[in-house]
C-alpha positions in Angstrom: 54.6 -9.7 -67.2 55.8 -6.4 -66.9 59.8 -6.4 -65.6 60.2 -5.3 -61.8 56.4 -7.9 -60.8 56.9 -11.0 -59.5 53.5 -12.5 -58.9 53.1 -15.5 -60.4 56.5 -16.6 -61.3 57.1 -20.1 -59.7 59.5 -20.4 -56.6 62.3 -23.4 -57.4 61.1 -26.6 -55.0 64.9 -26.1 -53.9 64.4 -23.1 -52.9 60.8 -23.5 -51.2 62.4 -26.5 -49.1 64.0 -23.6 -47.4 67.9 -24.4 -48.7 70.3 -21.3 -48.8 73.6 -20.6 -49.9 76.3 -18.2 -48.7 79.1 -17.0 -50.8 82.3 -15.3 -49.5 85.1 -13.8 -51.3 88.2 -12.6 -48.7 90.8 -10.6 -50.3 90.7 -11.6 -53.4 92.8 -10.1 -56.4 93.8 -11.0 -60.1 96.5 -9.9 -62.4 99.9 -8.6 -62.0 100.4 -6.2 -59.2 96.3 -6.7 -58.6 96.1 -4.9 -62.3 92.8 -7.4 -63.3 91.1 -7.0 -59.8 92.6 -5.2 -56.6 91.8 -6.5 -53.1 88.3 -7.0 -52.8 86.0 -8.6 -50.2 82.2 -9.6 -50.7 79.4 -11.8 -49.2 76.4 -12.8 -51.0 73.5 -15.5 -50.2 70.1 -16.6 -50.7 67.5 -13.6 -50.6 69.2 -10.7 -50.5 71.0 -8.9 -53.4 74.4 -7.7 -53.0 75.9 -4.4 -55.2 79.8 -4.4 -56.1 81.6 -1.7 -57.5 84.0 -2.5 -60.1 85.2 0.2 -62.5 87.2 -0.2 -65.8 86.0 -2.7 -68.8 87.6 -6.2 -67.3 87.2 -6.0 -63.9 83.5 -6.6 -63.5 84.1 -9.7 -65.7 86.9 -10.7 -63.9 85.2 -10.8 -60.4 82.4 -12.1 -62.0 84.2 -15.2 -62.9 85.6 -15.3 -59.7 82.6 -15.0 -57.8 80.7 -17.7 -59.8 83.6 -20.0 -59.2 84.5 -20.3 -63.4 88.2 -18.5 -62.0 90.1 -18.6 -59.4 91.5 -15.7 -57.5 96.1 -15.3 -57.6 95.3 -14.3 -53.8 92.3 -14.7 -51.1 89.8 -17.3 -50.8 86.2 -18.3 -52.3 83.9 -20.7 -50.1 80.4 -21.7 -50.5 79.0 -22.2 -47.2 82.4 -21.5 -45.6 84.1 -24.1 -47.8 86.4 -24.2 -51.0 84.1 -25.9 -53.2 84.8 -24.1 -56.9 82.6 -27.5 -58.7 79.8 -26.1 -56.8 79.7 -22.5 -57.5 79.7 -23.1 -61.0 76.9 -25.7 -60.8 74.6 -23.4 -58.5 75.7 -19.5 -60.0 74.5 -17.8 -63.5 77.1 -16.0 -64.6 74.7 -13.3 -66.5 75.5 -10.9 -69.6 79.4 -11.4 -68.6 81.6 -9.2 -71.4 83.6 -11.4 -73.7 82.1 -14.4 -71.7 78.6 -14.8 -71.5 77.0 -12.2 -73.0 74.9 -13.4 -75.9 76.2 -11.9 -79.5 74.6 -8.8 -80.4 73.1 -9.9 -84.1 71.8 -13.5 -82.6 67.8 -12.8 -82.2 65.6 -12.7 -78.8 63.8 -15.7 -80.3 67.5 -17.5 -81.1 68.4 -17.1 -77.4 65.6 -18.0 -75.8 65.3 -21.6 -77.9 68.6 -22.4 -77.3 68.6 -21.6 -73.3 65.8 -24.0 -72.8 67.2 -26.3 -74.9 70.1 -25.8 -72.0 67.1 -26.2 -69.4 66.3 -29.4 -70.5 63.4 -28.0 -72.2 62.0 -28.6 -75.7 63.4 -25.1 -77.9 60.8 -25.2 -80.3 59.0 -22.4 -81.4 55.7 -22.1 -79.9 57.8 -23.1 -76.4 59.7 -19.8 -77.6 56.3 -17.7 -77.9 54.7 -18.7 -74.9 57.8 -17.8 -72.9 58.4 -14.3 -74.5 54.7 -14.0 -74.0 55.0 -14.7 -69.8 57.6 -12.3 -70.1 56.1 -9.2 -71.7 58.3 -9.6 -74.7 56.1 -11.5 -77.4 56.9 -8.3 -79.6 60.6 -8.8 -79.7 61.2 -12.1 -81.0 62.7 -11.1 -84.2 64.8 -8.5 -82.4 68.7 -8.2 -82.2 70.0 -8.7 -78.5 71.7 -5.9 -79.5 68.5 -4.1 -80.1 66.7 -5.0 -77.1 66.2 -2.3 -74.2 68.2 -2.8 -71.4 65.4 -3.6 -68.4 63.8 -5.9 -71.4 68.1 -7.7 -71.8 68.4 -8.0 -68.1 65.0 -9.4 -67.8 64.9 -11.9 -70.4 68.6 -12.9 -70.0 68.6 -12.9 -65.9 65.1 -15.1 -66.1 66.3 -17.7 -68.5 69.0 -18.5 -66.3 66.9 -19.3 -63.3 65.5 -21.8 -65.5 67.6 -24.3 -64.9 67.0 -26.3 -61.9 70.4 -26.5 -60.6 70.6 -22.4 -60.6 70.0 -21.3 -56.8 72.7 -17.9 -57.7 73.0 -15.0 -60.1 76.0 -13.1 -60.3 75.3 -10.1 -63.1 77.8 -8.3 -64.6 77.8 -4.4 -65.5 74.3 -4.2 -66.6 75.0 -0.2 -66.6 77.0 -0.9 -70.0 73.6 -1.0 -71.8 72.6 2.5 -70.5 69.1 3.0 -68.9 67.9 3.5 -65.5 70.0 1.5 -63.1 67.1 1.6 -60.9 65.7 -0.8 -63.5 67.5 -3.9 -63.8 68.4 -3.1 -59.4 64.1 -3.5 -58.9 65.1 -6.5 -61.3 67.5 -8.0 -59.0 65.8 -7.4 -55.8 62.5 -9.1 -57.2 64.9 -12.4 -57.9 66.3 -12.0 -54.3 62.8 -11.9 -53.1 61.9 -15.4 -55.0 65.0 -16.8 -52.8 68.2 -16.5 -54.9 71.8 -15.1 -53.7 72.6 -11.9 -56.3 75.3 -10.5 -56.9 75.4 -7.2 -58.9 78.3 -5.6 -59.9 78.4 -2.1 -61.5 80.1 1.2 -61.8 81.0 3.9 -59.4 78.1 5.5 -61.2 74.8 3.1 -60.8 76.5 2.8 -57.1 75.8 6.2 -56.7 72.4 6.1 -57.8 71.3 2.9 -55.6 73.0 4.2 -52.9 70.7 7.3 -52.9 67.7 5.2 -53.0 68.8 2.9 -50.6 69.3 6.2 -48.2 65.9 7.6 -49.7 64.2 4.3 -47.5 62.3 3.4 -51.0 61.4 0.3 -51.5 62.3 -2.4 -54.2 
């Protein structure tokens, strides 16, 4: 399927028992004199998808390691349903794409990542499991592809729906997709169609993307 549909794909049974999840950063910062990550505040929970701005090459990783609970913050607070609860943030959040972290390396193949993220799902990683995935997907085509190769709709799209298959997974916290290039209008339809299934998103992006959401936002187009 074609990135930016959503028909079809199946809704989590903890999510279609109606279970939601808020996540609040207050006044956080990292890094001497707030070098890694100045002051910043956010919210984001089940359904909707949340944009943050975070210029320079560490700081969207470092708030997305904050965010998804796998660091904590030298000032502010983190909660999860307005408590402290850092064990659960990094059972329930992805932490997608993440540079230096969690991104996958750029000569590993489509096919390699995919086996070996069900295998992490609990899944069998073989390779006809492999095919018929890609295939659901749209991507049967780019199985033999570098990561580093693949466009960036097609990277956010394969990388961002992998991670939702884990059960536990009820959050996504994705990190500078704009580094790949593209339309950021892309992987934003991308985000909103997981919000729509009923997980919390967090996006965070340059000044630049922000720019460009902003104007649709303002534009009243849809997602």
């Amino acid at each position: 399927m074609p990135p930016g549909q959503t028909s079809g794909y199946r809704v989590p049974p903890h999510l279609e028992e109606g279970s939601s999840m808020r996540i609040t950063l207050t006044n956080v910062t990292k890094g001497p004199k707030d070098s890694a990550l100045p002051l910043t505040s956010l919210e984001f929970e089940s359904g909707a998808v949340t944009l943050a701005q975070a210029e320079t090459e560490r700081r969207p990783t470092v708030l997305g390691l904050i965010a998804s609970g796998r660091m904590r913050p030298d000032a502010g607070t983190v909660t999860l349903d307005g408590h402290t609860d850092y064990a659960g943030l990094r059972r329930h959040i992805a932490l997608i794409d993440a540079l230096g972290v969690s991104e996958p390396a750029p000569d590993v193949t489509v096919a390699e990542v995919v086996s070996e993220e069900l295998m992490f799902a609990g899944r069998v990683g073989h390779r006809r499991a492999v095919a018929q995935l890609l295939s659901e997907l749209g991507l049967a085509d780019q199985a033999r592809a570098n990561m580093a190769d693949l466009a960036p709709d097609s990277r956010i799209h394969l990388l961002t729906e992998l991670a939702v298959l884990r059960d536990d997974v009820q959050g996504i916290v994705l990190t500078s997709p704009d580094r790949h290039g593209g339309d950021p209008l892309g992987w934003w339809q991308l985000a909103g169609d997981l919000a729509v299934r009923g997980y919390a998103v967090l996006v965070i992006a340059g000044d630049a993307s922000a720019h460009a959401i902003n104007a649709l936002d303002r534009s009243g187009a849809e997602l």
